[in-house]
BARO-770178 format. One record per residue (C-alpha): residue number from 1; x, y, z. Coordinates in pm, 1 decimal. Layout:
N
NUM/X/Y/Z
...
//
This chain:
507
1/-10887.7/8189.0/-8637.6
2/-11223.1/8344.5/-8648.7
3/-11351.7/7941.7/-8768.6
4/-11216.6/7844.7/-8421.0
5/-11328.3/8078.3/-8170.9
6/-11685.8/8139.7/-8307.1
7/-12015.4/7918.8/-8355.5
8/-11967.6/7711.4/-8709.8
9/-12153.9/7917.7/-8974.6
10/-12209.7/8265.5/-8720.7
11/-11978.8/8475.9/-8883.9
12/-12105.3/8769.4/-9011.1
13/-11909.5/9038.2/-9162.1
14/-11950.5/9429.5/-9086.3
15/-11685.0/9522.7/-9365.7
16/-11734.8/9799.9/-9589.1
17/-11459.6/9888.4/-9910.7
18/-11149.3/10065.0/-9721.3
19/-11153.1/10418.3/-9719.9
20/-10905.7/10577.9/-9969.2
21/-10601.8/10657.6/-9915.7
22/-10303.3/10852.0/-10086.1
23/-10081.7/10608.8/-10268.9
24/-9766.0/10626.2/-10448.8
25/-9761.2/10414.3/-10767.8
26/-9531.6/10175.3/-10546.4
27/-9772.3/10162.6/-10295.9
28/-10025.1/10155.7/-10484.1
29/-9845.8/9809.1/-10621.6
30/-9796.4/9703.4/-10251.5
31/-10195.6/9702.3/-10155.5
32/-10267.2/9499.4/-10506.2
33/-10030.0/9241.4/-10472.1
34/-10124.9/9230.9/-10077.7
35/-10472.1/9200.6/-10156.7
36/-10435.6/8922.2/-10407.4
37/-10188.4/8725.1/-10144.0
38/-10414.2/8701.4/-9839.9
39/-10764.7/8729.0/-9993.3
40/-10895.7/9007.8/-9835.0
41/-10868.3/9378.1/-9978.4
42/-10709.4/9478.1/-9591.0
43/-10514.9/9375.3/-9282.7
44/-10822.8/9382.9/-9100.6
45/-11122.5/9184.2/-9057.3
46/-11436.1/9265.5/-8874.3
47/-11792.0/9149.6/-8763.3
48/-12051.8/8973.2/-8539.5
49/-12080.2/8599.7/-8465.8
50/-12215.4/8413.3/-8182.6
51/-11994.0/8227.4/-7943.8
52/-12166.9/7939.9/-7769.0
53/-12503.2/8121.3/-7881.6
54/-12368.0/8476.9/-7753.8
55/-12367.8/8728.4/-7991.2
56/-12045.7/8892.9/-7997.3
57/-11850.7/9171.4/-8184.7
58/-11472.4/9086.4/-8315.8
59/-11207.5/9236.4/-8502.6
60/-10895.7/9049.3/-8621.6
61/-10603.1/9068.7/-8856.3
62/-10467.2/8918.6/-9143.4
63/-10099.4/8916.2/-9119.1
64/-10119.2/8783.1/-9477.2
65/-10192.1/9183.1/-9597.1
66/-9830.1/9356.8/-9551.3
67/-9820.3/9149.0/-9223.5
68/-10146.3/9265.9/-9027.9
69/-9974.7/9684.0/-9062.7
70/-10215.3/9920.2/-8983.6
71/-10284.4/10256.7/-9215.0
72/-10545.8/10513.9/-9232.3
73/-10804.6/10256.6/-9419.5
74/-10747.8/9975.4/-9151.6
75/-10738.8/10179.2/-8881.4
76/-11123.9/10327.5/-8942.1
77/-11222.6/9984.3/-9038.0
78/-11110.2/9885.4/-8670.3
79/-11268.2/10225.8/-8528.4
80/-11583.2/10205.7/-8722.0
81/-11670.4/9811.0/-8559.7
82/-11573.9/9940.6/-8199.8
83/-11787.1/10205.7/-8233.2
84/-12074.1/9973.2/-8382.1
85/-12012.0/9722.7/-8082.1
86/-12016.4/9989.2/-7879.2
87/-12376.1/10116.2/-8022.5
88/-12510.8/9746.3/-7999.2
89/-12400.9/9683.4/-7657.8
90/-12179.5/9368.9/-7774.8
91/-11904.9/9236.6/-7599.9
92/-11555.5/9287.8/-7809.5
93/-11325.8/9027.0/-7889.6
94/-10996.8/9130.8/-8046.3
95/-10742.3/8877.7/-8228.5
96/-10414.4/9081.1/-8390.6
97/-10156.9/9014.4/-8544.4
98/-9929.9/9259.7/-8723.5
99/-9622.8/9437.8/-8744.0
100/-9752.4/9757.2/-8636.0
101/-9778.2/10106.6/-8808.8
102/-9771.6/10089.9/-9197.1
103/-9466.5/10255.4/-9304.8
104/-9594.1/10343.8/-9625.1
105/-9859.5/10595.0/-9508.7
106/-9628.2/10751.6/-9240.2
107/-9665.5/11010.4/-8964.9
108/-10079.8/10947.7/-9011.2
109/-10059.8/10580.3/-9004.5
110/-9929.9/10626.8/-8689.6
111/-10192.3/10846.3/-8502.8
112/-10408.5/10643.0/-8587.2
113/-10315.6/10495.1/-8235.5
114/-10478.2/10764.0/-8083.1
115/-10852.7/10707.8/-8197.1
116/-10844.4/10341.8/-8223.3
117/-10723.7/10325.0/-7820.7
118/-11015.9/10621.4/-7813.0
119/-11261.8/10428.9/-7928.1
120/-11211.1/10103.7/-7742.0
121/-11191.4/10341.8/-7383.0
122/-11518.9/10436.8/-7531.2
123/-11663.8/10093.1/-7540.4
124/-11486.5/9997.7/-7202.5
125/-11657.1/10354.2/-6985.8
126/-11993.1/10222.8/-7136.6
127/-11915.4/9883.5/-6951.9
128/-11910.5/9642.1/-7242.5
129/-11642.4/9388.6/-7234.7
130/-11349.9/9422.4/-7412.0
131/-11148.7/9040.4/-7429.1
132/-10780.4/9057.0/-7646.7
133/-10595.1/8710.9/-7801.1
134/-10276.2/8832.8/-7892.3
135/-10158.7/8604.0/-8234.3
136/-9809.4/8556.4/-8391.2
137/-9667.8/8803.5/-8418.2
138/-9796.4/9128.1/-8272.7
139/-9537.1/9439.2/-8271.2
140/-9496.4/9818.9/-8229.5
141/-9834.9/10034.1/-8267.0
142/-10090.5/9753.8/-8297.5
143/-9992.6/9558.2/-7932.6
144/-9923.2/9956.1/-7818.6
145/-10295.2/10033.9/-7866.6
146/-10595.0/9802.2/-7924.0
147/-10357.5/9510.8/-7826.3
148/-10318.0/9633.6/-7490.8
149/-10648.0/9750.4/-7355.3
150/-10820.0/9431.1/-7277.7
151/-11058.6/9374.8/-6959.7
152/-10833.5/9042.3/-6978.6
153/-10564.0/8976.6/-7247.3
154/-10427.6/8635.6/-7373.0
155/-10192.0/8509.3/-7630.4
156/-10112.3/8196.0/-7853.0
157/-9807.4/7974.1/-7751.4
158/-9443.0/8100.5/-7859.7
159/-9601.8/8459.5/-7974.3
160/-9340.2/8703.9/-8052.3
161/-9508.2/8998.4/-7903.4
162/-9356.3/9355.8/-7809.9
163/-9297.6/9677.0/-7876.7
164/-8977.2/9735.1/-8107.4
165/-8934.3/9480.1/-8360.3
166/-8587.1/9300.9/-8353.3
167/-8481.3/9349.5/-8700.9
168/-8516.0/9790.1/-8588.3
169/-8344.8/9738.2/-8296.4
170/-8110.6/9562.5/-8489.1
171/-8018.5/9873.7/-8724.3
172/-8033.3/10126.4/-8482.0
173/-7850.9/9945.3/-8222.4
174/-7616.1/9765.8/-8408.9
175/-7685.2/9431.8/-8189.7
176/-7960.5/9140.5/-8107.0
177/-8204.9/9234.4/-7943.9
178/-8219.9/8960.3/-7602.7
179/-8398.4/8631.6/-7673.2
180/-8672.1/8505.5/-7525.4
181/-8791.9/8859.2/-7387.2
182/-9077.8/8941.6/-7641.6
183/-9278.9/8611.6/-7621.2
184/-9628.9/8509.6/-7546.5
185/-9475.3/8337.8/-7247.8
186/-9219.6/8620.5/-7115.6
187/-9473.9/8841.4/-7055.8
188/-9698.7/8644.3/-6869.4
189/-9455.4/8511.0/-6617.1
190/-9355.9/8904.0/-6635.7
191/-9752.6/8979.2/-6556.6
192/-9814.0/9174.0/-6881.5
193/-10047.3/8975.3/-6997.1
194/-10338.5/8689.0/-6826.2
195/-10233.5/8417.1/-7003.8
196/-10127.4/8160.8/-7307.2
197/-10303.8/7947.2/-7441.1
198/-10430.2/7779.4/-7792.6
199/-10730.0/7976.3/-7947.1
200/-10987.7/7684.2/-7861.9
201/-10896.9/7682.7/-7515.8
202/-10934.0/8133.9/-7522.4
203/-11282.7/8024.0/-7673.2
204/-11345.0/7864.7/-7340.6
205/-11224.0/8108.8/-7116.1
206/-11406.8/8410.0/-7259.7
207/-11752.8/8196.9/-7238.3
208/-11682.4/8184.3/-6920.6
209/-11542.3/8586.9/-6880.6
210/-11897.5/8682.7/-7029.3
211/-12080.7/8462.5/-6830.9
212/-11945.5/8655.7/-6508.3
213/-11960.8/8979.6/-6669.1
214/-12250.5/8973.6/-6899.2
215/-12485.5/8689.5/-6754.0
216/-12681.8/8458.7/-7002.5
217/-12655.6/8573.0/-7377.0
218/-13058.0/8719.2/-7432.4
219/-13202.4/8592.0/-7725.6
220/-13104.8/8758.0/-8088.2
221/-13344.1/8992.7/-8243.2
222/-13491.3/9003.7/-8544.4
223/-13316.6/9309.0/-8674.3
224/-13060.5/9459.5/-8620.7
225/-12990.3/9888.9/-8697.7
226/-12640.8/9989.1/-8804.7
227/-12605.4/10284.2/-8602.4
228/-12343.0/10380.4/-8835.0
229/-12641.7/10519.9/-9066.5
230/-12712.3/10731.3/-8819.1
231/-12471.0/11131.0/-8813.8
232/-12338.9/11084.4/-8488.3
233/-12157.8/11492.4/-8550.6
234/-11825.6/11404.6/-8657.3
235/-11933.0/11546.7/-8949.9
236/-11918.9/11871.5/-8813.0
237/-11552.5/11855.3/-8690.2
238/-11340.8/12085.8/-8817.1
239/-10950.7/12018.8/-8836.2
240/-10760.4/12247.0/-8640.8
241/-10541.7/12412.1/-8935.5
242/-10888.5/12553.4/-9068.9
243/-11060.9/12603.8/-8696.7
244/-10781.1/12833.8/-8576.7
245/-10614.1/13027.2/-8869.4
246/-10353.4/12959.9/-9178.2
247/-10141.7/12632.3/-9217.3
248/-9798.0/12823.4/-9359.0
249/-9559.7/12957.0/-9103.0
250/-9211.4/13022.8/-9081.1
251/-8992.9/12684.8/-9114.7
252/-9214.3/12535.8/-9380.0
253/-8970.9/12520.5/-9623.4
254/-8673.8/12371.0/-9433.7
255/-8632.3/12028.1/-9511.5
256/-8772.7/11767.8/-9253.6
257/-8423.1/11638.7/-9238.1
258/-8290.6/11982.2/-9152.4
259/-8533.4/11990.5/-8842.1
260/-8467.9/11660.1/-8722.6
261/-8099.0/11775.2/-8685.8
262/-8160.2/12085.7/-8508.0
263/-8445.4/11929.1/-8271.0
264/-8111.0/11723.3/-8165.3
265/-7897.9/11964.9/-8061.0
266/-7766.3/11931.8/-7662.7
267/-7832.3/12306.1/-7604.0
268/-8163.9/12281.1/-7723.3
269/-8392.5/12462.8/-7453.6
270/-8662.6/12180.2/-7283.4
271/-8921.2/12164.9/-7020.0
272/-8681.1/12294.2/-6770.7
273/-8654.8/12617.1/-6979.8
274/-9004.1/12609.0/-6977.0
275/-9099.9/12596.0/-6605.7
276/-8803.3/12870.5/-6531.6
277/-9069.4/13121.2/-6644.4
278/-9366.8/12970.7/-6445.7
279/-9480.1/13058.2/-6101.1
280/-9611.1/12887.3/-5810.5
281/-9427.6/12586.2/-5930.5
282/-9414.4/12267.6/-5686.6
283/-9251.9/11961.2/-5848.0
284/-9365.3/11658.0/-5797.4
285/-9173.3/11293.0/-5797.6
286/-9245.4/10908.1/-5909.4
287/-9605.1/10784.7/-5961.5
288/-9703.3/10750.2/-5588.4
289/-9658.4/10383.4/-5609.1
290/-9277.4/10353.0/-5560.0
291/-9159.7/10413.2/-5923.4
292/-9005.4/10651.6/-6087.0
293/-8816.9/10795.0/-6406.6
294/-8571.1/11031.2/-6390.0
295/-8613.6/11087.6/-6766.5
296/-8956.7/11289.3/-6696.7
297/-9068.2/11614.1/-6497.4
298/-9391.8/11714.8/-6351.5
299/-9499.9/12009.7/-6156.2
300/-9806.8/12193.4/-6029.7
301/-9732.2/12561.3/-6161.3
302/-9886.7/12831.1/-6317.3
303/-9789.4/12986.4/-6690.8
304/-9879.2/13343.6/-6673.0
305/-10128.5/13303.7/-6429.3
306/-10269.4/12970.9/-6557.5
307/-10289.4/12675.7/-6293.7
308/-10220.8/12378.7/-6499.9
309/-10026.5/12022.1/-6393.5
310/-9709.9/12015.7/-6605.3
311/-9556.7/11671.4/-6685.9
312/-9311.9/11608.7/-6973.9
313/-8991.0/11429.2/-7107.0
314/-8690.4/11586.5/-6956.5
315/-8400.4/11621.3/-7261.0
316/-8140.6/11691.6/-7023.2
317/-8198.3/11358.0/-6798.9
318/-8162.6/11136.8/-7153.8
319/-7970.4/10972.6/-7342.8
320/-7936.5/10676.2/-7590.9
321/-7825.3/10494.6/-7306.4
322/-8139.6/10609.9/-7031.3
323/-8476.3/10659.8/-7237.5
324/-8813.3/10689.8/-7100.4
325/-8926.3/10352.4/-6976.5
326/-9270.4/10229.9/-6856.5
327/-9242.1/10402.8/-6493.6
328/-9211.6/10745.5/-6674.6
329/-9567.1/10634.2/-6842.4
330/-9713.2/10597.5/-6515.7
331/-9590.9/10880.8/-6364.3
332/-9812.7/11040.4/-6685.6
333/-10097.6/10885.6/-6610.4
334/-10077.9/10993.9/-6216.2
335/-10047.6/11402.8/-6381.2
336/-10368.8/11320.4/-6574.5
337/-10575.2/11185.1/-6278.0
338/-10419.2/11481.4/-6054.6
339/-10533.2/11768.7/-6292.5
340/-10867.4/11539.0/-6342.3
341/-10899.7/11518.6/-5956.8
342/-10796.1/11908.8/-5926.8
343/-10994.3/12016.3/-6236.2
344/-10745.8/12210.6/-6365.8
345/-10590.0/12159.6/-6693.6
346/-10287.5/11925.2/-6786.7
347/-10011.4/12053.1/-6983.5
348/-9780.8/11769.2/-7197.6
349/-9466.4/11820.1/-7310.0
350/-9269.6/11611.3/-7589.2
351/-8920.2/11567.8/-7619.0
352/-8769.6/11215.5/-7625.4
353/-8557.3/11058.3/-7818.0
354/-8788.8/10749.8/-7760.4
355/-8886.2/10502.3/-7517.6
356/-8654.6/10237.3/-7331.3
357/-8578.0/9960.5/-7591.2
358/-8491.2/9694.8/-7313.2
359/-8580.8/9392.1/-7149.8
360/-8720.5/9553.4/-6849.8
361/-8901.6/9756.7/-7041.4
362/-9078.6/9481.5/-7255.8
363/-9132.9/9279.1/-6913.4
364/-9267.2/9580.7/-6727.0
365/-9527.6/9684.8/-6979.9
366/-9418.2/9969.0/-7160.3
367/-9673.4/9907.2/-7457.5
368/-9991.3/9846.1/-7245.2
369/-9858.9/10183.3/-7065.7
370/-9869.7/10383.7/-7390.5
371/-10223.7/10235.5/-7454.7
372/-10345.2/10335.9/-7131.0
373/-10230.2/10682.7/-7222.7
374/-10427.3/10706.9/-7497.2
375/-10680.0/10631.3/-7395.9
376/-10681.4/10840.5/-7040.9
377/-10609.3/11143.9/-7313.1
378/-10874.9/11079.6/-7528.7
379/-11153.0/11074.2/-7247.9
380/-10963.4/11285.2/-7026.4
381/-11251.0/11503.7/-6845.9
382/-11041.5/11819.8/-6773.2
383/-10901.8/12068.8/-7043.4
384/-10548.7/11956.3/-7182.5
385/-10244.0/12118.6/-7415.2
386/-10016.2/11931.8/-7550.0
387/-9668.0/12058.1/-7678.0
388/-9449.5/11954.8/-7924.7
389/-9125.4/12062.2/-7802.7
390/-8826.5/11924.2/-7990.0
391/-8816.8/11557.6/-8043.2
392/-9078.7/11320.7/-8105.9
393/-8999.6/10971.0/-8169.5
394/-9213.8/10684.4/-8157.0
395/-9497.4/10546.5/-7866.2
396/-9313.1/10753.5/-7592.9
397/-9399.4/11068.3/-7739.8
398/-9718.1/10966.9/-7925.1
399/-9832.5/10868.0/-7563.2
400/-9882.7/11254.2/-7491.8
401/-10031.4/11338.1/-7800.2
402/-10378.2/11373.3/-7701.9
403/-10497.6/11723.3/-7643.3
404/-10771.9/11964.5/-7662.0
405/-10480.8/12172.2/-7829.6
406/-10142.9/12105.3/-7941.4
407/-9871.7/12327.0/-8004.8
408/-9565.2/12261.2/-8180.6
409/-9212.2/12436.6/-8225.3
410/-9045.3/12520.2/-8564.5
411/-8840.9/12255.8/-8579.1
412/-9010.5/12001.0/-8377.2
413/-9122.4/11673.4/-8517.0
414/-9325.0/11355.1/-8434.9
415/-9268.3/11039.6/-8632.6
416/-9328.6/10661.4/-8577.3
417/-8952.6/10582.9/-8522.4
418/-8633.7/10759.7/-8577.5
419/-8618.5/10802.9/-8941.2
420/-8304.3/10582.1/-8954.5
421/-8543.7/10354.3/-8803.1
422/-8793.4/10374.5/-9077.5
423/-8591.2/10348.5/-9362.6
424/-8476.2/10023.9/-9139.9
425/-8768.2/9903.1/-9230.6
426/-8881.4/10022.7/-9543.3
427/-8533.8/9999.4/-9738.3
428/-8336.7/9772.4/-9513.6
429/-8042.4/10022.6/-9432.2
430/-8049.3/10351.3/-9228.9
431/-7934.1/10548.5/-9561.8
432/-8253.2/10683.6/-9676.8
433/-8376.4/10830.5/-9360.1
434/-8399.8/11212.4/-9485.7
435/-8544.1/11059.2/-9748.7
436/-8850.3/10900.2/-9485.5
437/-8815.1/11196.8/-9303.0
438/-8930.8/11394.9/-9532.6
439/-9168.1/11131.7/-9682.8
440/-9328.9/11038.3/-9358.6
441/-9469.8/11421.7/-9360.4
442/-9328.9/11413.4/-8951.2
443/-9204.6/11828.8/-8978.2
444/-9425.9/12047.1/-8770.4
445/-9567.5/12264.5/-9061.6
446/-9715.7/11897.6/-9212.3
447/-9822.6/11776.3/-8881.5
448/-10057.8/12094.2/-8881.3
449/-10202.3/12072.2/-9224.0
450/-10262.2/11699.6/-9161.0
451/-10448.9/11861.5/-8873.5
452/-10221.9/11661.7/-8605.9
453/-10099.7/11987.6/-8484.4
454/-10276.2/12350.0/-8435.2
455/-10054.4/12617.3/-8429.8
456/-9650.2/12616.8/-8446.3
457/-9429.7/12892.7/-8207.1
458/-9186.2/13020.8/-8379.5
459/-8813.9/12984.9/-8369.2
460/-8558.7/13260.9/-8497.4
461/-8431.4/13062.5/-8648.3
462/-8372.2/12820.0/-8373.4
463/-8456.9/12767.1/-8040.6
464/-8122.3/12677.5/-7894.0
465/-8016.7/13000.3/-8005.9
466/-8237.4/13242.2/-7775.2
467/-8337.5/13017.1/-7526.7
468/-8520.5/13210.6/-7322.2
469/-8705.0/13400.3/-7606.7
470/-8835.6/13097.3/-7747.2
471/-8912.6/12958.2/-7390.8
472/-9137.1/13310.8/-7329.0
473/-9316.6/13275.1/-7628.5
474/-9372.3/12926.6/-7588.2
475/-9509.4/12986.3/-7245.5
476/-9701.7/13269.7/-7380.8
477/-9890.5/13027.9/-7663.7
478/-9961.1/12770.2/-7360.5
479/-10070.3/13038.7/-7142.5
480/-10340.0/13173.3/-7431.4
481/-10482.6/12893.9/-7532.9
482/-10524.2/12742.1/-7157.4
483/-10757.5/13070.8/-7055.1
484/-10924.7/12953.1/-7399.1
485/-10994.1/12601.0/-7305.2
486/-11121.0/12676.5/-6908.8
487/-11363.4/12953.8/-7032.2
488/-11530.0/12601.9/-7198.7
489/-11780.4/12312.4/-7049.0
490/-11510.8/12047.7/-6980.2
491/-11773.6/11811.6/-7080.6
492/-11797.0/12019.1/-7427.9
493/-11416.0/11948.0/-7456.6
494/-11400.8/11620.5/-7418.6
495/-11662.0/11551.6/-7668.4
496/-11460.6/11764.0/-7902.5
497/-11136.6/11608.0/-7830.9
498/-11277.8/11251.1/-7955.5
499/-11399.0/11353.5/-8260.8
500/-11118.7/11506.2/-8347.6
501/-10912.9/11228.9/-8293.0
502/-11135.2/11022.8/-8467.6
503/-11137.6/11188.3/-8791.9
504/-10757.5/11231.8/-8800.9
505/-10665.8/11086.6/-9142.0
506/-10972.5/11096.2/-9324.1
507/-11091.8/11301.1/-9649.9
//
């Protein structure tokens, strides 16, 4: 692909060895005999080239290496040449292709959303271009983060692009998913995406994109720095199990499983609970654009004298049949710009069973809307807590990840997909999902040594049996650690806030 779009003989690679990674001895089997099928020792390819005599940055995939997934390794290899591009001042040209997450590495592989949509908002605020070509096929985490966040986005003819992959939806739903709703061409007449076309005709429309945006390419200099050399602090970062106190609580040593289970209970107390014990509360409706999602709340209110904008999934408005869809995402982004516009902070709340898995929502952009969450988190300039309430399965949730500080209950859990989901996947049958459960390392006491989460509230021994205890104390913990963020430069925060995200997963 890269042969086609760029000048013959311009490639230049920016790859460095992958980053290690733990490995089972099976997956350690899995990387070898990927390498050795497509050539290249990861799903991800990246580098400079010129494109009729521009000097360009690009990333791209190689579905050959456990088809284009994207781990810990591949996802810094992708953050690593943003963030050079970025430095340079080089337009961005992305070409993926992939399943999505990588299974094998889990709960991890899967925030790696967060700083890869992180850095490419980076690169976009700094006003460098940022073009997409969406290849066959491009699925789940990879099309709901860098795949989304194009300036302008295209895609090859007959591309099966979406969000859920129809062999999952398959297992959990126990029927085809619709045809013809995740192509290339679906989702442009559906306005998701600019275009389709064949890669040397997306050659000649990004010449001319650059020409409008950028002007004549200036001529190449001699040298060039890596200004990767260079400590740019996240060196410094601390993760926040170490930052803020000790990782073992109460509910480590109840089986992921186990959690999973009681996260699901009906009586389980949710954001409702939560805003019975705030004041000043005034609730607010629909994105201001004539959508809405009744599967969401948001609020103006204060917790314990805290102003904060509220918005979270609402467990009692959902069910397998109404799940979160892309309106719900937008409603999200409208509480981030409100507390951004308001300066006060933004409190998120998880606790979905996962987004809508639906025609509409494929046609109506639910990926690109989880992307654009992301990355409005990431560079969010106003203080923001994030909770981890119950539930917390797949983009929907990982969509209001992004804090300054997240919280998480006992028993609450975030995970790629519902583990019967993953084990669709990885075994083929829905049978070994407490096995992936617990493999996946999604239980909050994990997510906080993995230094995804900060600090758990406790549950004795679980929340839907003292309901309002839990919600008080949950309240409490949101109410501390907002007076802690607001007593900080917001500007201070937000620097903070990226390189955390962008050291999630590494050594």
């Amino acid at each position: 692909m890269l042969g086609e779009l760029l000048d013959p003989g311009s490639f230049s690679s920016w790859d460095r060895p992958p980053v290690p990674v733990h490995t089972s001895p099976r997956y350690s089997e899995e990387l070898e005999t990927a390498a050795a099928t497509a050539g290249t020792d990861e799903s991800v390819l990246t580098g400079e080239g010129l494109l009729r005599g521009r000097r360009v940055a690009v990333i791209a995939c190689e579905f050959g290496f456990l088809a284009g997934s994207v781990g810990v390794a591949a996802a810094e290899r992708i953050v690593s040449a943003v963030e050079r591009a970025t430095d340079l001042g080089l337009p961005l040209l992305a070409s993926p292709t992939s399943g999505g997450t990588r299974m094998q590495e889990g709960t991890v592989a899967f925030v790696q959303m967060v700083k890869i949509a992180g850095a490419v908002a980076v690169h976009k605020a700094a006003g460098h271009p940022y073009l997409v070509y969406l290849r066959n096929p491009t699925m789940g985490g990879v099309f709901a983060s860098w795949g989304s966040l194009g300036h302008m986005t295209f895609a090859e003819p007959g591309a099966l692009i979406g969000f859920l992959g129809p062999r999952v939806y398959k297992a959990l739903y126990h029927r085809d998913f619709p045809d013809g709703v995740q192509t290339a061409e679906n989702l442009y007449r559906s306005g998701v995406i600019d275009g389709v076309m064949p890669v040397r005709v997306f050659r000649r429309i990004t010449h001319r994109a650059l020409e409008v945006s950028c002007g004549s390419p200036a001529p190449l200099p001699e040298s060039v720095v890596d200004p990767r050399d260079f400590d740019h602090g996240v060196g410094t970062f601390v993760a926040g199990h170490e930052l803020y106190g000790p990782a073992l609580r109460e509910g480590d040593d109840v089986p992921a499983w186990q959690s999973v289970l009681i996260s699901r209970r009906g009586d389980r107390p949710g954001i409702r609970e939560l805003l019975r014990h705030a004041t000043d509360r005034v609730p607010l409706s629909g994105t201001g654009q004539g959508e809405v999602d009744r599967t969401v709340l948001h609020a103006l209110a204060r917790f314990r004298g805290q102003p904060c904008v509220v918005f979270g999934h609402d467990r009692s408005g959902q069910s397998p049949d109404r799940t979160m869809g892309p309106e719900a995402l937008r409603e999200a982004r409208r509480s981030m710009h409100l507390a951004a516009e308001l300066r006060i902070p933004l409190v998120l709340v998880i606790d979905t069973i996962g987004a809508s898995l639906s025609q509409e929502a494929e046609e109506r952009g639910l990926a690109p809307e989880i992307a654009r969450c992301l990355a409005d988190l990431v560079t969010l300039d106003t203080p923001t807590v994030s909770v981890l309430l119950g539930q917390g399965s797949g983009g929907g949730a990982l969509a209001l990840l992004p804090a300054d500080r997240v919280l998480a209950a006992t028993h609450a859990w975030l995970a790629p997909l519902p583990p019967e989901g993953a084990s669709a996947i990885v075994y083929r049958d829905t049978l070994h999902a407490s096995k992936l459960a617990a493999a996946q390392r999604i239980r909050s006491g994990d997510l906080m040594q993995d230094g995804i989460v900060d600090r758990v509230v406790p549950e004795y021994p679980d929340a839907a049996d003292e309901p309002a205890e839990f919600a008080l104390r949950m309240v409490s913990a949101i109410a501390e650690e907002l007076a802690g963020l607001t007593a900080r430069p917001a500007d201070e925060l937000v620097g903070e806030r990226q390189r955390r995200y962008r050291r999630l997963g590494l050594p």
